[in-house]
KETOR-141222 format. One record per residue: z, x, y of N, C-alpha, C in turn; residue in three letters. Coordinates in steps of 0.05 Angstrom, whole numbers, padded with zeros to 5 digits, always signed. Layout:
<recs>
ZXYZXYZXYala/...
</recs>
This chain:
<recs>
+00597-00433+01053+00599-00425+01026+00610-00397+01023unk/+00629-00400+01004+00638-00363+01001+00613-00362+00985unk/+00615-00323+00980+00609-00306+00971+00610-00308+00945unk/+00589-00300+00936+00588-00301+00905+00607-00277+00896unk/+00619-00276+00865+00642-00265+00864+00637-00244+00839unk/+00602-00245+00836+00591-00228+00804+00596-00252+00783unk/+00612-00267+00782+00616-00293+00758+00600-00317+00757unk/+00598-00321+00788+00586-00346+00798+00573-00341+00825unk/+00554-00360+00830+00533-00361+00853+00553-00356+00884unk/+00574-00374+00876+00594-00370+00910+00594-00399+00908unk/+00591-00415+00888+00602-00448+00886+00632-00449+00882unk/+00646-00429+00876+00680-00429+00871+00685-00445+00847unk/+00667-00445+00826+00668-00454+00800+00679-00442+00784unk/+00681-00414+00786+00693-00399+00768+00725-00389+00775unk/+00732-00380+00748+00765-00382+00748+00772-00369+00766unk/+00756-00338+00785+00772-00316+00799+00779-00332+00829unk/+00752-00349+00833+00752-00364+00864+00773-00383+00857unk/+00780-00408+00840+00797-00426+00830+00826-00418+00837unk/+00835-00386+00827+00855-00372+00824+00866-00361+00860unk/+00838-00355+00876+00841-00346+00897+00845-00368+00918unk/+00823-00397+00906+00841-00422+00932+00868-00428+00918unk/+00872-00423+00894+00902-00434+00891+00935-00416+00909unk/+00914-00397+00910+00942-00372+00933+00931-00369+00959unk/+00913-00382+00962+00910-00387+01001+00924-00417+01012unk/+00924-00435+00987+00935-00455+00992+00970-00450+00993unk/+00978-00439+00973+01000-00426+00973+01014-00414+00994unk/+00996-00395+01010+01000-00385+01038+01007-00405+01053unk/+00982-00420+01045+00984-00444+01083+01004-00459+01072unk/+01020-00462+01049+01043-00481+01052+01066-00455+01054unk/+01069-00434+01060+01091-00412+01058+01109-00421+01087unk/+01089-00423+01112+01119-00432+01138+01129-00456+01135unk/+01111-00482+01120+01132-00500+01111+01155-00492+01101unk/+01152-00483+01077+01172-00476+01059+01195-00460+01070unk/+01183-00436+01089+01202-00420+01099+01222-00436+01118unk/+01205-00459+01136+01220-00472+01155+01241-00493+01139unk/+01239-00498+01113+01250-00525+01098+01276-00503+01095unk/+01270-00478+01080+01296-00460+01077+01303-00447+01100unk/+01289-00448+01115+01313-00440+01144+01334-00464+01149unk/+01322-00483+01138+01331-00516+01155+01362-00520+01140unk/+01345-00510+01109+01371-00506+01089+01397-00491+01095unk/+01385-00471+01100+01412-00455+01112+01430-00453+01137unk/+01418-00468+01150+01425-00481+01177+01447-00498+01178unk/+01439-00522+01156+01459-00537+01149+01478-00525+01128unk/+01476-00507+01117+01494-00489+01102+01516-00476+01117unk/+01506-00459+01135+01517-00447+01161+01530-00469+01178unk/+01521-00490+01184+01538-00507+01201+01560-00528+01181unk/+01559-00528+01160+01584-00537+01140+01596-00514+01132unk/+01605-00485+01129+01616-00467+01142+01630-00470+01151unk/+01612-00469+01177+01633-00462+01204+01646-00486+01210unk/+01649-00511+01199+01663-00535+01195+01688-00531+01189unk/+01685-00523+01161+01706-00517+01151+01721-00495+01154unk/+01715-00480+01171+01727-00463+01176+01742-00466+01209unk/+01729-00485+01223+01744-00502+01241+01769-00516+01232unk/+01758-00535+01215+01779-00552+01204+01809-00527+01195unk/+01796-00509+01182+01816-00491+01170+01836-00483+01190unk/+01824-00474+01214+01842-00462+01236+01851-00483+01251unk/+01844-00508+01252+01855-00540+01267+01883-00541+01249unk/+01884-00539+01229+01906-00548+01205+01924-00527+01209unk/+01912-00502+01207+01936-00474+01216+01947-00478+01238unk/+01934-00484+01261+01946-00490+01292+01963-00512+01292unk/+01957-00525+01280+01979-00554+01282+02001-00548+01269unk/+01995-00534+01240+02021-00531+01229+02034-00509+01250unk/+02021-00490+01258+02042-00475+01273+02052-00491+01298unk/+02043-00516+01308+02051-00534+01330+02073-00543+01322unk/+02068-00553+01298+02094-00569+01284+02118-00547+01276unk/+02112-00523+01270+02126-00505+01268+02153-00511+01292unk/+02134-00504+01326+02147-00504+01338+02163-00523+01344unk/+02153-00544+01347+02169-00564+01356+02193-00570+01334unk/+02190-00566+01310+02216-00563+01289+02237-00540+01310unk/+02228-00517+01303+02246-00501+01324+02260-00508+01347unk/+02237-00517+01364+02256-00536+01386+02274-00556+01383unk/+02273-00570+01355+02294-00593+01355+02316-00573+01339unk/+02309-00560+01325+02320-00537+01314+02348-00528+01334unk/+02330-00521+01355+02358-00503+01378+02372-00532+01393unk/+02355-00554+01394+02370-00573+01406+02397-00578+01388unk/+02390-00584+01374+02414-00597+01357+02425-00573+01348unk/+02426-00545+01348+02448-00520+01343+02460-00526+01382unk/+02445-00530+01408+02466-00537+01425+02482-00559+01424unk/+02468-00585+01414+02490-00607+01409+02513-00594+01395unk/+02509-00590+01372+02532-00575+01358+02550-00556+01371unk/+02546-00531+01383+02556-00515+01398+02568-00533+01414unk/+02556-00558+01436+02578-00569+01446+02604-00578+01435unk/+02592-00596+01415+02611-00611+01397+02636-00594+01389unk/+02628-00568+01383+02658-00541+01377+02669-00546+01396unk/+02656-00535+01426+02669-00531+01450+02688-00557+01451unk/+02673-00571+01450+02692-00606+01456+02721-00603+01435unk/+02713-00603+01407+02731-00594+01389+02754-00572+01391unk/+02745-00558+01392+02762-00532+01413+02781-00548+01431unk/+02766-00553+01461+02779-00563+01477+02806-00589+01475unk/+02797-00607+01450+02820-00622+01443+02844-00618+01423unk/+02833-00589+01408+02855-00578+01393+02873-00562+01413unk/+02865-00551+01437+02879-00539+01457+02899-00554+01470unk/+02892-00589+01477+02900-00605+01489+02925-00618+01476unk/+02916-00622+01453+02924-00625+01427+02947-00604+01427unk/+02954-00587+01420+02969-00560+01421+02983-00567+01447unk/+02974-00574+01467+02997-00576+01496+03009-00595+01497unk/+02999-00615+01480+03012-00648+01479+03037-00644+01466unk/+03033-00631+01446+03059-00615+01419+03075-00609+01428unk/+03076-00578+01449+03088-00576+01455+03111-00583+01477unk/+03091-00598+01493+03107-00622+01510+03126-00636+01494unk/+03116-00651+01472+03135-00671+01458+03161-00654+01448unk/+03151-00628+01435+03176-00616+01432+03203-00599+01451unk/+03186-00601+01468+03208-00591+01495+03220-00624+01502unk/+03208-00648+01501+03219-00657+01499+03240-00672+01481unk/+03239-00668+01465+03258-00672+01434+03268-00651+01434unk/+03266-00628+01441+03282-00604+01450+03312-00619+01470unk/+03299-00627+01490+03316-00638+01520+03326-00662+01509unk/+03320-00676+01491+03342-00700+01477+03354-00695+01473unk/+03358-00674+01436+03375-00663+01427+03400-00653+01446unk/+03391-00626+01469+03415-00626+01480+03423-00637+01498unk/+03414-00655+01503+03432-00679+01523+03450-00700+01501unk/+03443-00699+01486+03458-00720+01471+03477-00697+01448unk/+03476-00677+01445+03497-00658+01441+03518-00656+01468unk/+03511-00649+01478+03529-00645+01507+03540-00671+01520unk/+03533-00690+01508+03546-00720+01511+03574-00723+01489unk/+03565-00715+01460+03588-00713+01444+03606-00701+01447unk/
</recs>
């Protein structure tokens, strides 16, 4: 039995004892509560750091994809660069074929002048 409280004998009949089991009970449920909001924030904290995974998964890839654009990027500026070189090379060939034909239509003309 508690202590009488000056109100009452120590039966907890009166409002001050009533008032005083209602905040011991209070207490003994306080590490529940604390543990339910740690629990809360736990899972707060670990959806977070989720998304903040996901965040940097999505940045890394795009910069993956970045690269590999780049790489097809310089591939096909070397295809190309060949393709000049090639181009080049048959306007050159091109240009010597010319002038062949015209040394030879050159060498017609005066054979067939010097025949008349």
């Amino acid at each position: 039995m508690s202590e009488g409280c000056g109100n009452c004998g120590g039966d907890g009949k009166c409002t001050e004892h009533s008032a005083i089991e209602t905040q011991m009970d209070t207490l003994k449920e306080l590490p529940n509560t604390v543990s339910k909001l740690t629990g809360i924030v736990s899972v707060i904290a670990g959806l977070f750091a989720l998304l903040v995974g996901l965040a940097f998964n999505a940045h890394f890839e795009q910069i993956h994809q970045s690269d590999n654009m780049v790489k097809r990027l310089d591939a096909f500026g070397v295809q190309i660069s060949a393709m000049g070189a090639e181009h080049n090379l048959n306007k050159q060939r091109l240009g010597e074929r010319l002038v062949r034909i015209e040394t030879q239509i050159e060498s017609v003309h005066r054979s067939r002048s010097k025949t008349k």
